[in-house]
C-alpha atoms as an extended CHARMM CRD file, in Angstrom:
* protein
*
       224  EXT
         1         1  UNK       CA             -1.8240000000      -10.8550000000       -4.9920000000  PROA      1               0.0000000000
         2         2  UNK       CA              1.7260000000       -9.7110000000       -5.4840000000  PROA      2               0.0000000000
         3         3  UNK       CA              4.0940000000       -9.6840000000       -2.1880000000  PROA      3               0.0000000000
         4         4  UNK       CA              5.3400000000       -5.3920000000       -2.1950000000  PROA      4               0.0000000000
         5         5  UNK       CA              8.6950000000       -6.9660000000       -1.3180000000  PROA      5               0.0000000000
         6         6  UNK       CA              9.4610000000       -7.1850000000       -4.8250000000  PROA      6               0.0000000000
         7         7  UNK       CA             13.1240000000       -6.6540000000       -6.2120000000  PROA      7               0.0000000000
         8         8  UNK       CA             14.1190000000       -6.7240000000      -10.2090000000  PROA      8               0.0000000000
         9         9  UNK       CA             16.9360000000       -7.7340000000      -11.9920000000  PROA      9               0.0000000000
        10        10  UNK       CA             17.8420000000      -10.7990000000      -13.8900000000  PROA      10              0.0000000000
        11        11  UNK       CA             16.9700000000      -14.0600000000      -12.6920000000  PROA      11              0.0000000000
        12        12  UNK       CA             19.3790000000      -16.9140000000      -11.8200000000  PROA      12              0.0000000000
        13        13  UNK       CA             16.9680000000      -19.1420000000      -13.3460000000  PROA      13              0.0000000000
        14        14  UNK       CA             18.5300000000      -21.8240000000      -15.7600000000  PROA      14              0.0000000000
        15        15  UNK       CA             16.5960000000      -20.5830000000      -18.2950000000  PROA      15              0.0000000000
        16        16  UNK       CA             17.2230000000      -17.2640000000      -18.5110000000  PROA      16              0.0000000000
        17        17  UNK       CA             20.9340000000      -17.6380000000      -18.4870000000  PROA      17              0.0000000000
        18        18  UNK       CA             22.2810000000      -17.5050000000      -21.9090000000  PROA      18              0.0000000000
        19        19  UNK       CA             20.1370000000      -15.8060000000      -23.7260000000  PROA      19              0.0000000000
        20        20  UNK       CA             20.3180000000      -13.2860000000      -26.9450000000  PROA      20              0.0000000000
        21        21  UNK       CA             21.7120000000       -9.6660000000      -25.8300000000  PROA      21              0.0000000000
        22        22  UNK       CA             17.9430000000       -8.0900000000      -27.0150000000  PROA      22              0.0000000000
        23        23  UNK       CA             16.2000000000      -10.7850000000      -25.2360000000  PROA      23              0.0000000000
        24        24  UNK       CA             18.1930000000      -10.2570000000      -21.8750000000  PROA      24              0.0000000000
        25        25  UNK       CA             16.9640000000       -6.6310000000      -22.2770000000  PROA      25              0.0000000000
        26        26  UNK       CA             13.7380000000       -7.8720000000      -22.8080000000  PROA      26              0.0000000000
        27        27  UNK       CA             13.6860000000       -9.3290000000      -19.5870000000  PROA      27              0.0000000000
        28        28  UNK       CA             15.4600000000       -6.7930000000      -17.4380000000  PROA      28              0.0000000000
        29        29  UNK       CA             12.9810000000       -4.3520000000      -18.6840000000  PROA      29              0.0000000000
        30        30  UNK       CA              9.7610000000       -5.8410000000      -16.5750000000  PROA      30              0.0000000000
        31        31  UNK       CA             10.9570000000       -9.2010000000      -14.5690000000  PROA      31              0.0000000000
        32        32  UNK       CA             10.7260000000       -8.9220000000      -11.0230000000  PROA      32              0.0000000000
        33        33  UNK       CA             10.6030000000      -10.7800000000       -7.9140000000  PROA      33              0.0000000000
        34        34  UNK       CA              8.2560000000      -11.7980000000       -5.2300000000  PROA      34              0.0000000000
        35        35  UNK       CA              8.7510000000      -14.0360000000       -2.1610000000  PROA      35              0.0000000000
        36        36  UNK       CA              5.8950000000      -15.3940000000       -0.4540000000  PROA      36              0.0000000000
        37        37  UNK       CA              5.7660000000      -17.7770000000        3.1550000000  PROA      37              0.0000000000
        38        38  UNK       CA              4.2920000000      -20.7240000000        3.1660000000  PROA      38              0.0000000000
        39        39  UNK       CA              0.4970000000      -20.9450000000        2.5870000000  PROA      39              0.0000000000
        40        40  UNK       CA              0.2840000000      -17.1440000000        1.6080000000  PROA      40              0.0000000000
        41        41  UNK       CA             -2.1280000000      -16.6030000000       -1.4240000000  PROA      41              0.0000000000
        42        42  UNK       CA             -0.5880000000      -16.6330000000       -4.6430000000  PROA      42              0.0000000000
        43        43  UNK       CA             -3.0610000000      -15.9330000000       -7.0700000000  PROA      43              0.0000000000
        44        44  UNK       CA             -6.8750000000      -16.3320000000       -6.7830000000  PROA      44              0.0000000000
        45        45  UNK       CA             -9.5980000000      -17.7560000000       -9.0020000000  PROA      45              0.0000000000
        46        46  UNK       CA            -11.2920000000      -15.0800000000      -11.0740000000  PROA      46              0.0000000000
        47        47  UNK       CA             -8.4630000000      -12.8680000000      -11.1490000000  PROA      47              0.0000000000
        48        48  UNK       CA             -6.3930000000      -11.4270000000      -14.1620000000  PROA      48              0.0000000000
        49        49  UNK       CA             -3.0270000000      -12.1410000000      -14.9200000000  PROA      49              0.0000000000
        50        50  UNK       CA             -0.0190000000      -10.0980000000      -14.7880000000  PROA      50              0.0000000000
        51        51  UNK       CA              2.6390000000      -12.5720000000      -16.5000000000  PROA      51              0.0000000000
        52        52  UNK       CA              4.5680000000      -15.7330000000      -16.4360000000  PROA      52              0.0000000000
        53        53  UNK       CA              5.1130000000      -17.0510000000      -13.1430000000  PROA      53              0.0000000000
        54        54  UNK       CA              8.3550000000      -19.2270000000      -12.5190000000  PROA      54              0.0000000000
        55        55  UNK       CA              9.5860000000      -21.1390000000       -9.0880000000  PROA      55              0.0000000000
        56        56  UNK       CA             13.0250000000      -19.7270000000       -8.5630000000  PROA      56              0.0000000000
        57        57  UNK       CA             12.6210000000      -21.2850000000       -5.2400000000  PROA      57              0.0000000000
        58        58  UNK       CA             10.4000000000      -23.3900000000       -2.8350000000  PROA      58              0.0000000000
        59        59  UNK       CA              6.7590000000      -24.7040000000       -4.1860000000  PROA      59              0.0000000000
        60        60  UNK       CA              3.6170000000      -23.5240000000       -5.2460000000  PROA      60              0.0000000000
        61        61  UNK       CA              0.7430000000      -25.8500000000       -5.2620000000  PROA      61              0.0000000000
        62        62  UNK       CA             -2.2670000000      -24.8670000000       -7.7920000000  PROA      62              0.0000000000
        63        63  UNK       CA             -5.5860000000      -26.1240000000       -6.6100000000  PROA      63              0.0000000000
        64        64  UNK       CA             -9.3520000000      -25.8610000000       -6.8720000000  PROA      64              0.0000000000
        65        65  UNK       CA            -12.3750000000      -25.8220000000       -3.9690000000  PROA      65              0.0000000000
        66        66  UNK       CA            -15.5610000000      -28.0230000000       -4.5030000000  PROA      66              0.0000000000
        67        67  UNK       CA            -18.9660000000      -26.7840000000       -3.9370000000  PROA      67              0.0000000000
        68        68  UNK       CA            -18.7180000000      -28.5930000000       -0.4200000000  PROA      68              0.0000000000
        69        69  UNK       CA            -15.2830000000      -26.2860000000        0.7240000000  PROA      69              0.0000000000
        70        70  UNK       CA            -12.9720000000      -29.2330000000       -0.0730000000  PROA      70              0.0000000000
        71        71  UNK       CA             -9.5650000000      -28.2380000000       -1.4920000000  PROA      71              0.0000000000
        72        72  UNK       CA             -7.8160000000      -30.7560000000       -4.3380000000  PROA      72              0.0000000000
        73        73  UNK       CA             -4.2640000000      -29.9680000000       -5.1440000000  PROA      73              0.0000000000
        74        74  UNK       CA             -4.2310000000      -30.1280000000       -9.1380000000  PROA      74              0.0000000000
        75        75  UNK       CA             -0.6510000000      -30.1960000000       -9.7220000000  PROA      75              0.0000000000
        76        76  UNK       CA              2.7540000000      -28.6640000000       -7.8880000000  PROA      76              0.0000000000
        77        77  UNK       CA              5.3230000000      -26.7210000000       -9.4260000000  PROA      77              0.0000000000
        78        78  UNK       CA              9.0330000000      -27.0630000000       -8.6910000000  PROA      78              0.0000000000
        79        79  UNK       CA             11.8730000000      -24.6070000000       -8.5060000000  PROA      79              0.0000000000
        80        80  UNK       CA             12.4300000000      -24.0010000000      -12.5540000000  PROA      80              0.0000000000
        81        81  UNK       CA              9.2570000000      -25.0160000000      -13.3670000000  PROA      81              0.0000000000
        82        82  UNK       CA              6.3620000000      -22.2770000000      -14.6710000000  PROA      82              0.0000000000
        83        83  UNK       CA              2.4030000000      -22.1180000000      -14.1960000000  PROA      83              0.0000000000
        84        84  UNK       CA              0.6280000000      -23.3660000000      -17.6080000000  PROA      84              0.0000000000
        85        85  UNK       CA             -2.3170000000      -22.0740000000      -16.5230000000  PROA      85              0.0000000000
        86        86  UNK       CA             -0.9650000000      -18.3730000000      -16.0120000000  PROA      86              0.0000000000
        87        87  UNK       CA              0.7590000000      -19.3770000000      -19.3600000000  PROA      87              0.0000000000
        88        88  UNK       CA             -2.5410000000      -19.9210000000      -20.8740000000  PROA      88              0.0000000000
        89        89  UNK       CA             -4.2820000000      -16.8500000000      -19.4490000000  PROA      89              0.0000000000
        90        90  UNK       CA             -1.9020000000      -14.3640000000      -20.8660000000  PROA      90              0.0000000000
        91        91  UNK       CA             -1.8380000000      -16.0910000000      -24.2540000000  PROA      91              0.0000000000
        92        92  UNK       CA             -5.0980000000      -15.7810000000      -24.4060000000  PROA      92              0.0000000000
        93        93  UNK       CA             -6.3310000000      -12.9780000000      -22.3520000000  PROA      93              0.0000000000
        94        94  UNK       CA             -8.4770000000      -15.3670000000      -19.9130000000  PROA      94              0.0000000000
        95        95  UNK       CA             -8.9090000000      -15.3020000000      -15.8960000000  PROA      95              0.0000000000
        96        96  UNK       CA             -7.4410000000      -17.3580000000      -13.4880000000  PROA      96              0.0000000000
        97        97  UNK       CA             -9.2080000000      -20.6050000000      -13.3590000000  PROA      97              0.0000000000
        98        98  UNK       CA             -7.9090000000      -21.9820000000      -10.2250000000  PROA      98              0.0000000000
        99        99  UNK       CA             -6.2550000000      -20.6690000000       -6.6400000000  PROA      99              0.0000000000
       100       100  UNK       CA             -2.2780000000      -20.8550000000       -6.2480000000  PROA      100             0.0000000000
       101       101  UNK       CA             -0.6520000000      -20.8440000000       -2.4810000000  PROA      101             0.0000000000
       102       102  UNK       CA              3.4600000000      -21.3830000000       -1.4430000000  PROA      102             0.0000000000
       103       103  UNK       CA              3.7870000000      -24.7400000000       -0.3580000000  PROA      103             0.0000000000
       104       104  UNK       CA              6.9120000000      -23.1590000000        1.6660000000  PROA      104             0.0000000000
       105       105  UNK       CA              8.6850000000      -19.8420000000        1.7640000000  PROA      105             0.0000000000
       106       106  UNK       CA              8.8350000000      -19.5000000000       -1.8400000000  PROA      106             0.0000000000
       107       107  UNK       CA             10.5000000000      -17.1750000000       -4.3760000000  PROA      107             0.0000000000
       108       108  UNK       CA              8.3980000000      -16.3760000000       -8.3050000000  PROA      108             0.0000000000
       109       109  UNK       CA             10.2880000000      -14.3180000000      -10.9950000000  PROA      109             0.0000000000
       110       110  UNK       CA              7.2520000000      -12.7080000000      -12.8580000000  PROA      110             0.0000000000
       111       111  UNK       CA              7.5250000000      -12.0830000000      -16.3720000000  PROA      111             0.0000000000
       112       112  UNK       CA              5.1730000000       -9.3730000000      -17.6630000000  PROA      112             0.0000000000
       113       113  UNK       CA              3.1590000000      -11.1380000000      -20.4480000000  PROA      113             0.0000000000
       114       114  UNK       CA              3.8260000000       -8.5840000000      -23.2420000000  PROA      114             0.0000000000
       115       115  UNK       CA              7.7940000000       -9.5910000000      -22.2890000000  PROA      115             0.0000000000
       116       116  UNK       CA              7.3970000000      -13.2120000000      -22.0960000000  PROA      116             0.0000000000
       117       117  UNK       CA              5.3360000000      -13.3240000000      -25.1810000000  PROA      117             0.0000000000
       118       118  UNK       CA              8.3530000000      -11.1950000000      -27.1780000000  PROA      118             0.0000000000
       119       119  UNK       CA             10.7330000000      -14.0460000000      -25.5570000000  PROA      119             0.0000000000
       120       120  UNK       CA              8.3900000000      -16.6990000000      -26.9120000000  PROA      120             0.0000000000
       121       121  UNK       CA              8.8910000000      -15.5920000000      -30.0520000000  PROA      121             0.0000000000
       122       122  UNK       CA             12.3920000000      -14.5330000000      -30.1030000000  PROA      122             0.0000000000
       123       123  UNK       CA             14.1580000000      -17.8110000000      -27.6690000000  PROA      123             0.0000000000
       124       124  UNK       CA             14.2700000000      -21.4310000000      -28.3480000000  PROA      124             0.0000000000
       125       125  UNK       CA             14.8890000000      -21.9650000000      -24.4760000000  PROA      125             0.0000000000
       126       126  UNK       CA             11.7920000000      -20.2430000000      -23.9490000000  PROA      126             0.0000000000
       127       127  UNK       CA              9.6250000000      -21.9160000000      -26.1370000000  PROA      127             0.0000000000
       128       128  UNK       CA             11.1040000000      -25.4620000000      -24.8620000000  PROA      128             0.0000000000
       129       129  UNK       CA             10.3620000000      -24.3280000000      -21.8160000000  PROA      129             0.0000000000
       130       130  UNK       CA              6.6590000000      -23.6160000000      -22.5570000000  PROA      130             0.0000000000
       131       131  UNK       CA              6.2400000000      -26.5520000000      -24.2840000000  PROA      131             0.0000000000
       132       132  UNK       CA              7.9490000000      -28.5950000000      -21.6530000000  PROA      132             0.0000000000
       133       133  UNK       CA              5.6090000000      -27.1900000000      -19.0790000000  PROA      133             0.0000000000
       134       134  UNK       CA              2.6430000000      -28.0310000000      -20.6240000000  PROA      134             0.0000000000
       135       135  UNK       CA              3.7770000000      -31.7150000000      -21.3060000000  PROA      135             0.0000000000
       136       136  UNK       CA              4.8950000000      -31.7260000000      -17.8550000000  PROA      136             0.0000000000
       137       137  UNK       CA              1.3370000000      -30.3570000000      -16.0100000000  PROA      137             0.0000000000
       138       138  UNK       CA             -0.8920000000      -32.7090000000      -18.4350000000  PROA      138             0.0000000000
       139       139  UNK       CA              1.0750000000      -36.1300000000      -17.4700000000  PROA      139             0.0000000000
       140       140  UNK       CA              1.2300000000      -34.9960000000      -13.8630000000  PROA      140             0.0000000000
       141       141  UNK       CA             -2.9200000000      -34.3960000000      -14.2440000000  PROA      141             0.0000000000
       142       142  UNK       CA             -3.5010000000      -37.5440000000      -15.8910000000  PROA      142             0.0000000000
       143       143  UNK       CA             -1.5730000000      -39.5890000000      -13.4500000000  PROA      143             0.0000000000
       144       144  UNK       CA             -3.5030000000      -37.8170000000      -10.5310000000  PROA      144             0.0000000000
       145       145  UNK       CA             -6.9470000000      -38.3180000000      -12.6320000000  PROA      145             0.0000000000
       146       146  UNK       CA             -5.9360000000      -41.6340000000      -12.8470000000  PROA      146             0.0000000000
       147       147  UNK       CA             -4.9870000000      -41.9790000000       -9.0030000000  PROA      147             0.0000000000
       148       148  UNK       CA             -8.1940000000      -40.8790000000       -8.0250000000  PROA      148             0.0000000000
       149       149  UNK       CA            -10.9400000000      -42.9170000000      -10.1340000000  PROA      149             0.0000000000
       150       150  UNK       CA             -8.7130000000      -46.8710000000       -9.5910000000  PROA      150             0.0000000000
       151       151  UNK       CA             -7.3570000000      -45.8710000000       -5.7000000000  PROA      151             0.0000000000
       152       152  UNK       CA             -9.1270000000      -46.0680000000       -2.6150000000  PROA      152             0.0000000000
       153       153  UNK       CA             -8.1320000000      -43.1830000000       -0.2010000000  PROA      153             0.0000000000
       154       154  UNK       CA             -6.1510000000      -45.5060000000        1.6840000000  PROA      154             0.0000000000
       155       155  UNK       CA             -3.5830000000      -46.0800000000       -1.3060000000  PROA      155             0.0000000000
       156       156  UNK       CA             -3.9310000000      -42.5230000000       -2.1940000000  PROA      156             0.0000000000
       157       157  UNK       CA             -3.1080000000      -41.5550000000        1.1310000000  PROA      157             0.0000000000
       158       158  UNK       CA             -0.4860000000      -44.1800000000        1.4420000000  PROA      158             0.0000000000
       159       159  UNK       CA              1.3340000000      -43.2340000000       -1.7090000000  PROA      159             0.0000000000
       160       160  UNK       CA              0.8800000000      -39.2860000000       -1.0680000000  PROA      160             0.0000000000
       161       161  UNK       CA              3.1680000000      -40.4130000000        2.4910000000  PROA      161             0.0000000000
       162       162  UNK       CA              5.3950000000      -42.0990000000        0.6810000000  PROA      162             0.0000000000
       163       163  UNK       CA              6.2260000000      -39.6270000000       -1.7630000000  PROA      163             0.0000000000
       164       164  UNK       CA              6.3540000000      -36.7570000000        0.8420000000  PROA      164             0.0000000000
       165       165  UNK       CA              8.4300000000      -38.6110000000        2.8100000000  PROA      165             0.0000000000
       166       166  UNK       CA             12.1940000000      -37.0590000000        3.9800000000  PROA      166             0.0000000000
       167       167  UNK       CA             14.9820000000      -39.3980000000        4.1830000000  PROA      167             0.0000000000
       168       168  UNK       CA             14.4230000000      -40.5240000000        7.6850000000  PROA      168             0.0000000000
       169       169  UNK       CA             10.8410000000      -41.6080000000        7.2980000000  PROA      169             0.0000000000
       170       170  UNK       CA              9.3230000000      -38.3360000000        8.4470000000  PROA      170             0.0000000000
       171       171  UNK       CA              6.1420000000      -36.0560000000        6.6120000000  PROA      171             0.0000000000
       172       172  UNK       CA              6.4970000000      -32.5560000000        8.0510000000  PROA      172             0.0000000000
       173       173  UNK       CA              2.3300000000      -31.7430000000        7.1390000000  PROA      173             0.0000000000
       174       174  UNK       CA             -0.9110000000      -30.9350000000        9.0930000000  PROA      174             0.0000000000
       175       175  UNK       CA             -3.9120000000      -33.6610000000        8.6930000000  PROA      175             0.0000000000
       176       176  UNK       CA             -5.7850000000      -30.7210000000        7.0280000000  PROA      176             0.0000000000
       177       177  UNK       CA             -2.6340000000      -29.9350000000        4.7290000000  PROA      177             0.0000000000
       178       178  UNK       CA             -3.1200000000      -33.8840000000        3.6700000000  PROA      178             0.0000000000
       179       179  UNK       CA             -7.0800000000      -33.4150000000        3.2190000000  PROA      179             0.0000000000
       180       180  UNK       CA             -6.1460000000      -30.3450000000        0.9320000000  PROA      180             0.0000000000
       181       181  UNK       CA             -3.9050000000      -32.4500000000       -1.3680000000  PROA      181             0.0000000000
       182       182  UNK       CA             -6.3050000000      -35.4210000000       -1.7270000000  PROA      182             0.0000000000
       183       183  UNK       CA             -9.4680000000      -33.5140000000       -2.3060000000  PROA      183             0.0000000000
       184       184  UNK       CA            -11.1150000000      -34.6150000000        0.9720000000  PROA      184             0.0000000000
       185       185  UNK       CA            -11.9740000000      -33.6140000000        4.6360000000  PROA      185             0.0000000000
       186       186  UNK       CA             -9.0150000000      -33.5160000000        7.9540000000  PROA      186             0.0000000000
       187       187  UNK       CA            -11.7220000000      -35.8800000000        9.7390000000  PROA      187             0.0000000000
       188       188  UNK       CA            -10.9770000000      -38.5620000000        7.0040000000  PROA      188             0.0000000000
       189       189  UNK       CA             -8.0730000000      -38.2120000000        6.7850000000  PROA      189             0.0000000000
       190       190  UNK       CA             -7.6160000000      -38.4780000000       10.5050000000  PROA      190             0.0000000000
       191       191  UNK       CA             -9.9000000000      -41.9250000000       10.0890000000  PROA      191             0.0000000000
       192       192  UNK       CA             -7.5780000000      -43.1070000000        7.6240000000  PROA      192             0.0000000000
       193       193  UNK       CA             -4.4930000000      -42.3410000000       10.1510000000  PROA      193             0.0000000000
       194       194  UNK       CA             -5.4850000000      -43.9520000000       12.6630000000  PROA      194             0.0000000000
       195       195  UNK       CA             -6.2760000000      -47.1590000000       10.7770000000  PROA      195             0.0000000000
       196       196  UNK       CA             -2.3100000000      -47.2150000000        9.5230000000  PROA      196             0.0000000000
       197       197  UNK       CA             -1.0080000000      -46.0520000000       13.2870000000  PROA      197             0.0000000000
       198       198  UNK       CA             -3.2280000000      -49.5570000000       14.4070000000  PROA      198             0.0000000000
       199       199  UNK       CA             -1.6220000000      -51.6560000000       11.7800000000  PROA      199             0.0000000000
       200       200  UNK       CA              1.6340000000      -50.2800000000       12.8520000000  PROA      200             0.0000000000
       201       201  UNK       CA              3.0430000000      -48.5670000000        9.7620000000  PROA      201             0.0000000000
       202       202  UNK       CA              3.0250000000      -44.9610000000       10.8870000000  PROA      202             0.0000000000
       203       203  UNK       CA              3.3920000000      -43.0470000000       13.8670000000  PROA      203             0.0000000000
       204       204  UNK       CA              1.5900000000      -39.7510000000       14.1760000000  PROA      204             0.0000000000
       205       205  UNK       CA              2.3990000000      -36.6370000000       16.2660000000  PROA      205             0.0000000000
       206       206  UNK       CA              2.1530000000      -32.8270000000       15.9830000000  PROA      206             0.0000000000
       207       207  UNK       CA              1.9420000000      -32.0380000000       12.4450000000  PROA      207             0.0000000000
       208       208  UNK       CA              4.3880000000      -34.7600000000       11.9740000000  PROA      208             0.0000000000
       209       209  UNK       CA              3.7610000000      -38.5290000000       10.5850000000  PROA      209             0.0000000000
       210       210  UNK       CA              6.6260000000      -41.2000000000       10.6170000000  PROA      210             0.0000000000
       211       211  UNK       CA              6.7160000000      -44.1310000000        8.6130000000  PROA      211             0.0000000000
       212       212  UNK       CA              8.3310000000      -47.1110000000       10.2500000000  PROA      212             0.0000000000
       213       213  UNK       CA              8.6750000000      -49.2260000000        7.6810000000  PROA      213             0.0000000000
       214       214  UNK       CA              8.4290000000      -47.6680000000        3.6820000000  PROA      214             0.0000000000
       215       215  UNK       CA              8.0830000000      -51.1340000000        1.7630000000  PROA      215             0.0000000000
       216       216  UNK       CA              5.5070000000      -52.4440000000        4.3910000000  PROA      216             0.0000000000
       217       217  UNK       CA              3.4010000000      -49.2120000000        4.3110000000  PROA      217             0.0000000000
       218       218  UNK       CA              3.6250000000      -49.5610000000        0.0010000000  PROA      218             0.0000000000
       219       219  UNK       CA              2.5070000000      -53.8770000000        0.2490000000  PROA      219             0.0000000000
       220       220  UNK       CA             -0.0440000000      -52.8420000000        2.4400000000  PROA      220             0.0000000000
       221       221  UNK       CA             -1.8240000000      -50.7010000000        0.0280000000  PROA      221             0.0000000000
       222       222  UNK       CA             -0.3980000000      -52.1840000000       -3.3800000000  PROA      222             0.0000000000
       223       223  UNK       CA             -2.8560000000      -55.2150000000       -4.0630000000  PROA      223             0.0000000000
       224       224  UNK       CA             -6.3090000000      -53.7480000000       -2.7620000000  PROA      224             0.0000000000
């Protein structure tokens, strides 16, 4: 579900700078660009392929949908960063296993898979890249798997704050952009909420949540 508003050339991406003259060819011959707003539909489950997808800028956030409707955010990926799974599906000729959205206005260079494959094969970078990907996606999977089967919500949801957190205390999301992320409903979440507002750790307003006080909101959580 390519964005038309797609312009090629070669990427400022870290790295794709420095690479062989043939393999700079390589790329210039199929890479292009796609920007997509926030929450607009990256790439769908079921669906084929086209190449290598990497985060020049902004976030995408891959996730999957229970049987029930819930959404659970498997893992993000950061500007530099590429999509294993997209990885996986043109190594190996397989669908789309999962549902991709921008997590905010977000920029992808897509690398045709018969080009990234030749680059594979050709560029250290690339492969280090790959590999570092895939190291990168399992540890981040883990740790969530992890998260979820020892952490009540409340920790989950208390951490998740925390780590979303800008400098001044503030988490820019909707309650149902939380529920997406943890795997669970907007009405729990709003439960959940309203049990930290009480206690006096957060403050909630329009689509906005502000933390008063960081290391009270972590102790509060940390030993249950």
């Amino acid at each position: 579900m390519e964005n038309p508003k797609s312009t090629a050339g070669i990427t400022d991406i870290e790295t794709f700078q420095n690479l062989a003259p043939e393999s700079r060819t390589v790329l210039a011959r199929g890479l292009r660009y796609f920007e997509y707003q926030k929450g607009s539909l990256v790439l769908e489950k079921g669906r084929r392929v086209s190449g290598a997808y990497v985060v020049a800028s902004g976030q995408l956030r891959v996730f999957t949908i229970s049987p029930d409707g819930n959404e659970a955010t498997l893992y993000l990926i950061n500007p530099g960063e590429t999509c294993v799974l997209a990885l996986n599906c043109i190594f190996n000729d397989l669908l789309y296993p999962a549902w991709v959205e921008a997590g905010a206005t977000t920029r992808i260079a897509v690398i045709p898979g018969t080009e990234f494959r030749m680059l594979f094969e050709r560029e250290p970078k690339i492969r280090n890249m790959t590999v570092q990907a895939f190291s990168t996606i399992v540890f981040r999977l883990m740790a969530e798997l992890e998260d979820v089967h020892s952490s009540k919500l409340d920790q989950r949801l208390a951490r998740f704050l925390l780590l979303h957190a800008s400098t001044d205390g503030k988490v820019q999301m909707t309650q149902q952009e939380i529920a997406s992320h943890l795997g669970t409903t907007r009405e729990v979440i709003a439960r959940s909420l309203r049990q930290l507002a009480s206690a006096g750790h957060i403050q909630t307003g329009r689509n906005r949540i502000v933390i008063n006080d960081p290391r009270k909101l972590a102790e509060s959580v940390g030993g249950r």
